[in-house]
C-alpha positions in Angstrom: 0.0 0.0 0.0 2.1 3.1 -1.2 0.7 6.6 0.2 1.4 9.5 -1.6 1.4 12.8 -0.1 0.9 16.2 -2.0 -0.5 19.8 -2.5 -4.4 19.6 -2.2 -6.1 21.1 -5.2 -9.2 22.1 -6.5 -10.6 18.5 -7.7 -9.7 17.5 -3.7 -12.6 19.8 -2.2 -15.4 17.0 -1.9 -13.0 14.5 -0.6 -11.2 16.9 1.8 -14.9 17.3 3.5 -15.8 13.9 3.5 -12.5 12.9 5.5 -13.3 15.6 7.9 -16.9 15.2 7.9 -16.4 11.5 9.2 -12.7 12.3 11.3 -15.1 14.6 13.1 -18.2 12.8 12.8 -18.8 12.6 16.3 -18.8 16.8 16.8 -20.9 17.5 13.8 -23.7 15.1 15.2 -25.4 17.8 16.8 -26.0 19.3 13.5 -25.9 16.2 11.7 -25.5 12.9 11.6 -25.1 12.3 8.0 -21.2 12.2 6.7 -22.3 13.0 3.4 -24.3 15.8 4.3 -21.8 17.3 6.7 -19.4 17.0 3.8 -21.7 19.0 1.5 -22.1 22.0 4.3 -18.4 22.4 5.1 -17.0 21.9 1.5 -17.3 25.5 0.6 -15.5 26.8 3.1 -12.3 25.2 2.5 -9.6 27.3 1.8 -7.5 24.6 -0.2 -4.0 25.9 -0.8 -3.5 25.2 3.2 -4.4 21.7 2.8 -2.4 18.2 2.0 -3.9 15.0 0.9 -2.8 11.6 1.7 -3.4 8.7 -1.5 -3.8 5.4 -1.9 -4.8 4.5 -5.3 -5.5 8.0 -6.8 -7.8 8.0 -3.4 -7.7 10.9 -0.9 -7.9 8.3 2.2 -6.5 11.6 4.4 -6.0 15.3 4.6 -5.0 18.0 7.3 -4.2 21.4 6.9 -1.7 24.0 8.0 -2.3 27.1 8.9 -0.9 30.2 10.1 -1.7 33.7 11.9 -2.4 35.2 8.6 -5.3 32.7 7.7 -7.3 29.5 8.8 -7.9 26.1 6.5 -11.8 26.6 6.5 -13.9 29.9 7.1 -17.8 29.4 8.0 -20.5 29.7 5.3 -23.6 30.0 6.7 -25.5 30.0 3.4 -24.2 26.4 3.1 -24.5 26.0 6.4 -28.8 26.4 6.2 -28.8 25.2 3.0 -27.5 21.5 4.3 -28.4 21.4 8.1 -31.4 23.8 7.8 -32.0 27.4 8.7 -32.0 26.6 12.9 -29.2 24.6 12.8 -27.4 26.4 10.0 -27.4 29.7 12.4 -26.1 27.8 15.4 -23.8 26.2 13.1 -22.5 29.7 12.0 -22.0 30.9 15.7 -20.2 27.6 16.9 -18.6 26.9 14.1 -17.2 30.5 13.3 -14.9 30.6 16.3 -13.7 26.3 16.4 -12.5 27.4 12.5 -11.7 31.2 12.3 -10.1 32.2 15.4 -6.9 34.2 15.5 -4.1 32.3 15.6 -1.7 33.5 18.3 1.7 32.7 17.1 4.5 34.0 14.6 4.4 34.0 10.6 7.2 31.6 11.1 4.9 28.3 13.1 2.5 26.4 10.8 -0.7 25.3 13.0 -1.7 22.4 11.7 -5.6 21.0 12.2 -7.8 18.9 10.3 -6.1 15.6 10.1 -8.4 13.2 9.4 -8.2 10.0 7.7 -11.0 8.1 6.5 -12.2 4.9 8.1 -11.1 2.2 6.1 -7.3 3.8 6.1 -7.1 4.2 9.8 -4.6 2.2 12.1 -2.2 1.9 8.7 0.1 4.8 8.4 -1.8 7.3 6.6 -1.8 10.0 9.3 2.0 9.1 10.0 3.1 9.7 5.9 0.5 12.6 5.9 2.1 14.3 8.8 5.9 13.6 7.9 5.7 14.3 4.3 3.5 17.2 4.9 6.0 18.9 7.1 9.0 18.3 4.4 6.5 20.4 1.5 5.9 23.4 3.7 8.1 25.7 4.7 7.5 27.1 8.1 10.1 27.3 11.2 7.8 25.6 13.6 4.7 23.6 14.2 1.5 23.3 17.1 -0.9 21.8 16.8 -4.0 20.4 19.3 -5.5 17.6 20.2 -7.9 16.4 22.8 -6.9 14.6 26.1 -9.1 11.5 25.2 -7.7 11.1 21.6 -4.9 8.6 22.7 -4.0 7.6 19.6 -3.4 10.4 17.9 -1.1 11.9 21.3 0.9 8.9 20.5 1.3 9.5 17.0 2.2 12.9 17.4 4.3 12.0 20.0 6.1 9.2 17.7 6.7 12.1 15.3 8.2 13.9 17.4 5.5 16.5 19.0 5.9 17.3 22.4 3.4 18.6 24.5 3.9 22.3 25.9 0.4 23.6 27.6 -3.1 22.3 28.4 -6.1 24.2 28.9 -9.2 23.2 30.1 -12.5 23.1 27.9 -15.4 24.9 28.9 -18.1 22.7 28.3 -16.1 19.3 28.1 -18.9 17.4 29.7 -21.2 18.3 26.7 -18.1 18.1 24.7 -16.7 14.7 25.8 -13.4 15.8 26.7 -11.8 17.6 29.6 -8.6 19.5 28.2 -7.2 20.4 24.6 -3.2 19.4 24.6 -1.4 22.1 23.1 2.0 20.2 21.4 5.0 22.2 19.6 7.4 20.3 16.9 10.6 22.3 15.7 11.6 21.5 11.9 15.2 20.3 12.2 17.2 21.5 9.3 
């Protein structure tokens, strides 16, 4: 199984949302529980030059994307927002879903944040969101990465941690209980040159 990492593109927008319509299917339930639909509502909003894609078989089987304090991966659209989850839901979605995806990021033009990785079902536990994340650092250029992750997503601490990520702060969620988690693990990886 050879996974090929590169540059997301245009063609990659439907794909891109369906890997994090279903990495994230859990937090999208309240608006939806349909992948597909999820997919649809988010797709326009992704701002694809920040994005990589992992392949398998001229398949996107994973994304994630890197951002930085001049601009996030996806920005809200709430027309697409009603259109797919309905005009209730599509308001609360713009409200939630506006600060999750477009906050300022805090840190220097030099430190890529990366978010989104996802990896699509079938692909999981195989490598995909190691390759994605190693070859993904070697294509972009910054100094720096964070990144975050929540304190119940062992496997994915691991991972990072295998890649060499090390943990530097952790803050405590708001509304975990509703949320499911307790604290968001902040972790820092320095590009060695």
């Amino acid at each position: 199984m050879k996974i090929i990492v590169r540059k997301a593109n245009e063609v990659d927008r439907e794909s891109i949302a369906l890997c994090i319509s279903e990495a994230f299917e859990k937090d999208f339930s309240v608006l939806c529980k349909d992948t597909i639909t999820t997919a649809k509502a988010i797709s326009s909003g992704i701002v694809i030059n920040k994005f990589y894609v992992a392949e398998i078989d001229n398949n996107v089987v994973g994304v994630l994307a890197i951002s930085n304090c001049n601009g996030r991966a996806v920005i809200t659209d709430s027309s697409s927002y009603k259109k797919y989850f309905g005009f209730i839901k599509g308001i609360i979605a713009k409200m939630v879903l506006k600060e999750e995806f477009e906050s300022k990021l805090d840190y220097p033009v030099t430190t890529g944040y990366i978010e989104f990785v996802s990896v699509k079902k079938d692909y999981r536990r195989k490598g995909v969101a190691t390759t994605l994340i190693k070859e993904s650092l070697k294509l972009s250029s910054y100094d720096d990465y964070v990144l975050d992750v929540t304190d119940i997503n062992i496997s994915a601490i691991n991972c990072y941690n295998n890649l060499g990520f090390e943990e530097y702060k952790r803050v405590k969620e708001k509304h975990g209980k509703q949320k499911g988690f307790n604290e968001k693990i902040y972790m820092k990886y320095k590009k060695v040159i």
